[in-house]
N, C-alpha and C positions, 0 to 999 in steps of 0.2 A: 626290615629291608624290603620285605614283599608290598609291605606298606605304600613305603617312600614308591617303588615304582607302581604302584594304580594311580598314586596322586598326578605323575606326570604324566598319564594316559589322557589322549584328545578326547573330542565328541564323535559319537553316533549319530547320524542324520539319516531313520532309517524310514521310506518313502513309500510307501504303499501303491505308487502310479499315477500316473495324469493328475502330477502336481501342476498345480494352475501356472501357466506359465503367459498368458497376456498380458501386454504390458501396458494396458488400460486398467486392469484391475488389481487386487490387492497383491499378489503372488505370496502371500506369507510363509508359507513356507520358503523359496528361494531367496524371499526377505530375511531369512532367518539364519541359512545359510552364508548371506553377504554381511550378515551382522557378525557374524562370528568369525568371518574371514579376515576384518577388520584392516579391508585394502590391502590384501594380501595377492598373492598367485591363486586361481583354482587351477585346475587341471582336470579338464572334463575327458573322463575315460570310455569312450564307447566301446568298448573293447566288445563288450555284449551282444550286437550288431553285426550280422551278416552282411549289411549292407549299409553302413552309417551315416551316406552323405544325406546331410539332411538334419541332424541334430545339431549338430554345431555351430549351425548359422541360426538356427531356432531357440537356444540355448545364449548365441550373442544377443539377439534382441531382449531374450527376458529377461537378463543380469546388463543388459547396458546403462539402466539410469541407478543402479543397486549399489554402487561406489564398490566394485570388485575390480582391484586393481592392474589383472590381467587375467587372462582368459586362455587358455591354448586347451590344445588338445591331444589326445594321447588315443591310440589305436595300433592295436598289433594285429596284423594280418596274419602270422603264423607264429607257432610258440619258439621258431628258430629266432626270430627277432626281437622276442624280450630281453635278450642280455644286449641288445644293440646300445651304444654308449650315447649316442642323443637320444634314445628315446627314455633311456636312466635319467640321464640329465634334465631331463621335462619336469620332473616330480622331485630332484633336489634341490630345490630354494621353495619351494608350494607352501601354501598356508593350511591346503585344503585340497583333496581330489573327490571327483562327485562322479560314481557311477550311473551310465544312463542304463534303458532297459534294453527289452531283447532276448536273448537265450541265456541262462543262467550258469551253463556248462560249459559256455565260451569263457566264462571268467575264471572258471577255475582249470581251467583245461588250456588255458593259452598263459595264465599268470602264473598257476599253481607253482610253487618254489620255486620261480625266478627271482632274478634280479629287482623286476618291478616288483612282484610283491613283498619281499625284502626294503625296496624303499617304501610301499605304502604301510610296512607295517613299524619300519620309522617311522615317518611321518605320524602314525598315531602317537606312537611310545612316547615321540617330543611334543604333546601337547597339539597335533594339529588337528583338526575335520574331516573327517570320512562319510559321505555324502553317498547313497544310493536309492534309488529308484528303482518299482520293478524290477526286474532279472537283479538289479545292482543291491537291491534290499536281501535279496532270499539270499546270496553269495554270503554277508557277511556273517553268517552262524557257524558255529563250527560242525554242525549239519545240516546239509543244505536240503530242503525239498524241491524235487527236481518236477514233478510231476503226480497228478493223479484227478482224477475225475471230480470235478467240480457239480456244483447245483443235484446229489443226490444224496441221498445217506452212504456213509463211505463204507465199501466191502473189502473183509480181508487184507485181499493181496492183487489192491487198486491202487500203490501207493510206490515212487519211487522216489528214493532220496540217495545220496551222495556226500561227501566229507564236502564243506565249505572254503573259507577264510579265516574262520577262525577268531572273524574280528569282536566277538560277543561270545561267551561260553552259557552252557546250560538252559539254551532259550535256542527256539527252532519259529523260521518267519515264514510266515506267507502273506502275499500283498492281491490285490485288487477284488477285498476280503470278501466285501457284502455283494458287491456289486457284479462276482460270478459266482459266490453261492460257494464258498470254500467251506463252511465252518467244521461239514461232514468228514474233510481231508486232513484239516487239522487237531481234529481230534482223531482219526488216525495214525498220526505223525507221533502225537503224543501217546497213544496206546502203546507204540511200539517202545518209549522210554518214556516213563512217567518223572523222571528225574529233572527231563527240561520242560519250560515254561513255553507253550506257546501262542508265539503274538501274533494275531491278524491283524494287518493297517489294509485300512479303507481307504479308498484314489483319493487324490488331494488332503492328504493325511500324513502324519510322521511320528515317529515314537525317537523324541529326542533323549540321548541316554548319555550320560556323566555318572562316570562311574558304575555305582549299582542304583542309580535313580534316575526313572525314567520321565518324562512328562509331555504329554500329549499337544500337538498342536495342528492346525487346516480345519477343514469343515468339514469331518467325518469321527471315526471312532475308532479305539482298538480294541482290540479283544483278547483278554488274557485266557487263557487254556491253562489249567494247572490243575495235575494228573497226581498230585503227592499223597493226597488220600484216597485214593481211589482203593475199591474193596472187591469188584471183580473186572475182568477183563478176559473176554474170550480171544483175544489176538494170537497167542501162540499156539494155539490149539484147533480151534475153528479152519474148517475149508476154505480155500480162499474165493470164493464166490459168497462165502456165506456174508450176513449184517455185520459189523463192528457191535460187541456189547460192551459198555465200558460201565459202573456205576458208582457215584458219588463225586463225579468231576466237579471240581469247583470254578465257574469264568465270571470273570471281571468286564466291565463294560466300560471303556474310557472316554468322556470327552473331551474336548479341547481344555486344557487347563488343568484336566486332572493328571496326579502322579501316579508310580508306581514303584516301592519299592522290590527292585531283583533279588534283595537277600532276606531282606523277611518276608518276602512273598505278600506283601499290604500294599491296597490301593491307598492313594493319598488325596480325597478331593478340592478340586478345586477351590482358591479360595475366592472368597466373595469379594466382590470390586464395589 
């Protein structure tokens, strides 16, 4: 039975940041997105956004020639308004909802066990697209990282994270990987539970995931972190100003085209064209 219900789980669309969105150039990722919506609703959720105006009309130009059959948007100003009945209604006919970015704690702090998330977590179970970005990417693990200091070697107790969405289990994301120097935070992410996997996506980057098989597409990389053999780790013990000692991490380097399987823990390369 547990079978039958993975099979009917949607896709992961999960976006690492400043996916290319002019619509002069190739936008493959949002490309990828519209292929899989297949003239469907999206539902662009800024929920993430303190201040949103601005994405939505930016987001209309880069899905307008991509044959996505309608566009609207969804925004909750306060968590009082997630049970409101049109803004339920936004997300039950959807093919697809695509979080933008932002603060990461808006999303689960304004959705968290509501009604919306009760439909986007329909929406997956029936087969549809779950699409995030930024803030929208870290939201869907079912632990979130919230924060911690970028571009140094990561210390101690530099690290804060939070319960997610839940939407991926045993795998913990951080996005805008290379490009501010995260690798140090996600390998204390993982220190703290070596049980999950985790993934760095680079800006204009996506770790598409079906099921327990992942596969890489845009013009950057990701970075698998896998903590399962690891033989020491100073994390629970060490001061929290002191270094992160972690040894025998195993990381994976993905590029565009390569897979990744989540259950047996194997890359899968690219195949040759």
């Amino acid at each position: 039975m547990a079978e039958a219900q993975d099979a009917r789980k949607g896709t992961l669309i999960i976006i690492g940041g400043h996916e290319d969105r002019d619509p002069e150039s190739k936008r493959t990722i949002l490309r990828e997105v519209a292929r899989r919506i297949r003239g469907g609703k999206l539902v662009l959720a800024t929920v993430a956004s303190h201040q949103p105006q601005g994405y939505f009309s930016d987001y209309q130009k880069a899905f307008a020639d991509l044959e996505i059959g309608e566009l609207v948007e969804l925004y909750v100003e306060d968590r009082t308004k997630a049970g409101d009945r049109e803004k339920l209604q936004v997300v039950d006919d959807a093919a697809g909802i695509f979080f933008s970015g932002g603060d990461q704690l808006r999303i689960t702090s304004q959705i968290g066990d509501t009604g919306i998330e009760a439909k986007v977590r329909a929406l997956f179970e029936r087969g549809g697209i779950i699409a995030g970005t930024s803030a929208g990417a870290a939201a869907m693990s079912e632990t979130m990282l919230v924060k911690g200091t970028s571009g140094e070697t990561h210390r101690i107790g530099d690290l804060h994270m939070s319960p997610g969405l839940g939407l991926i289990r045993d795998v913990i994301i951080d996005q805008h990987f290379a490009e501010r120097g995260r690798f140090g935070r996600l390998l204390g992410a993982v220190a703290h539970n070596p049980r999950v996997l985790g993934l760095g996506i680079d800006e204009d980057t996506a770790a598409v995931v079906d099921g327990d098989q992942l596969q890489v597409i845009g013009s950057g990389a990701v970075y698998v972190v896998d903590g399962q053999d690891v033989t020491h780790s100073n994390v629970a013990e060490a001061r929290p100003e002191r270094v992160l000692s972690m040894h025998d991490v195993r990381v994976h380097v993905l590029g565009t085209g390569d897979g990744f399987d989540l259950k047996t823990r194997k890359p899968v390369p690219a195949k040759s064209s």
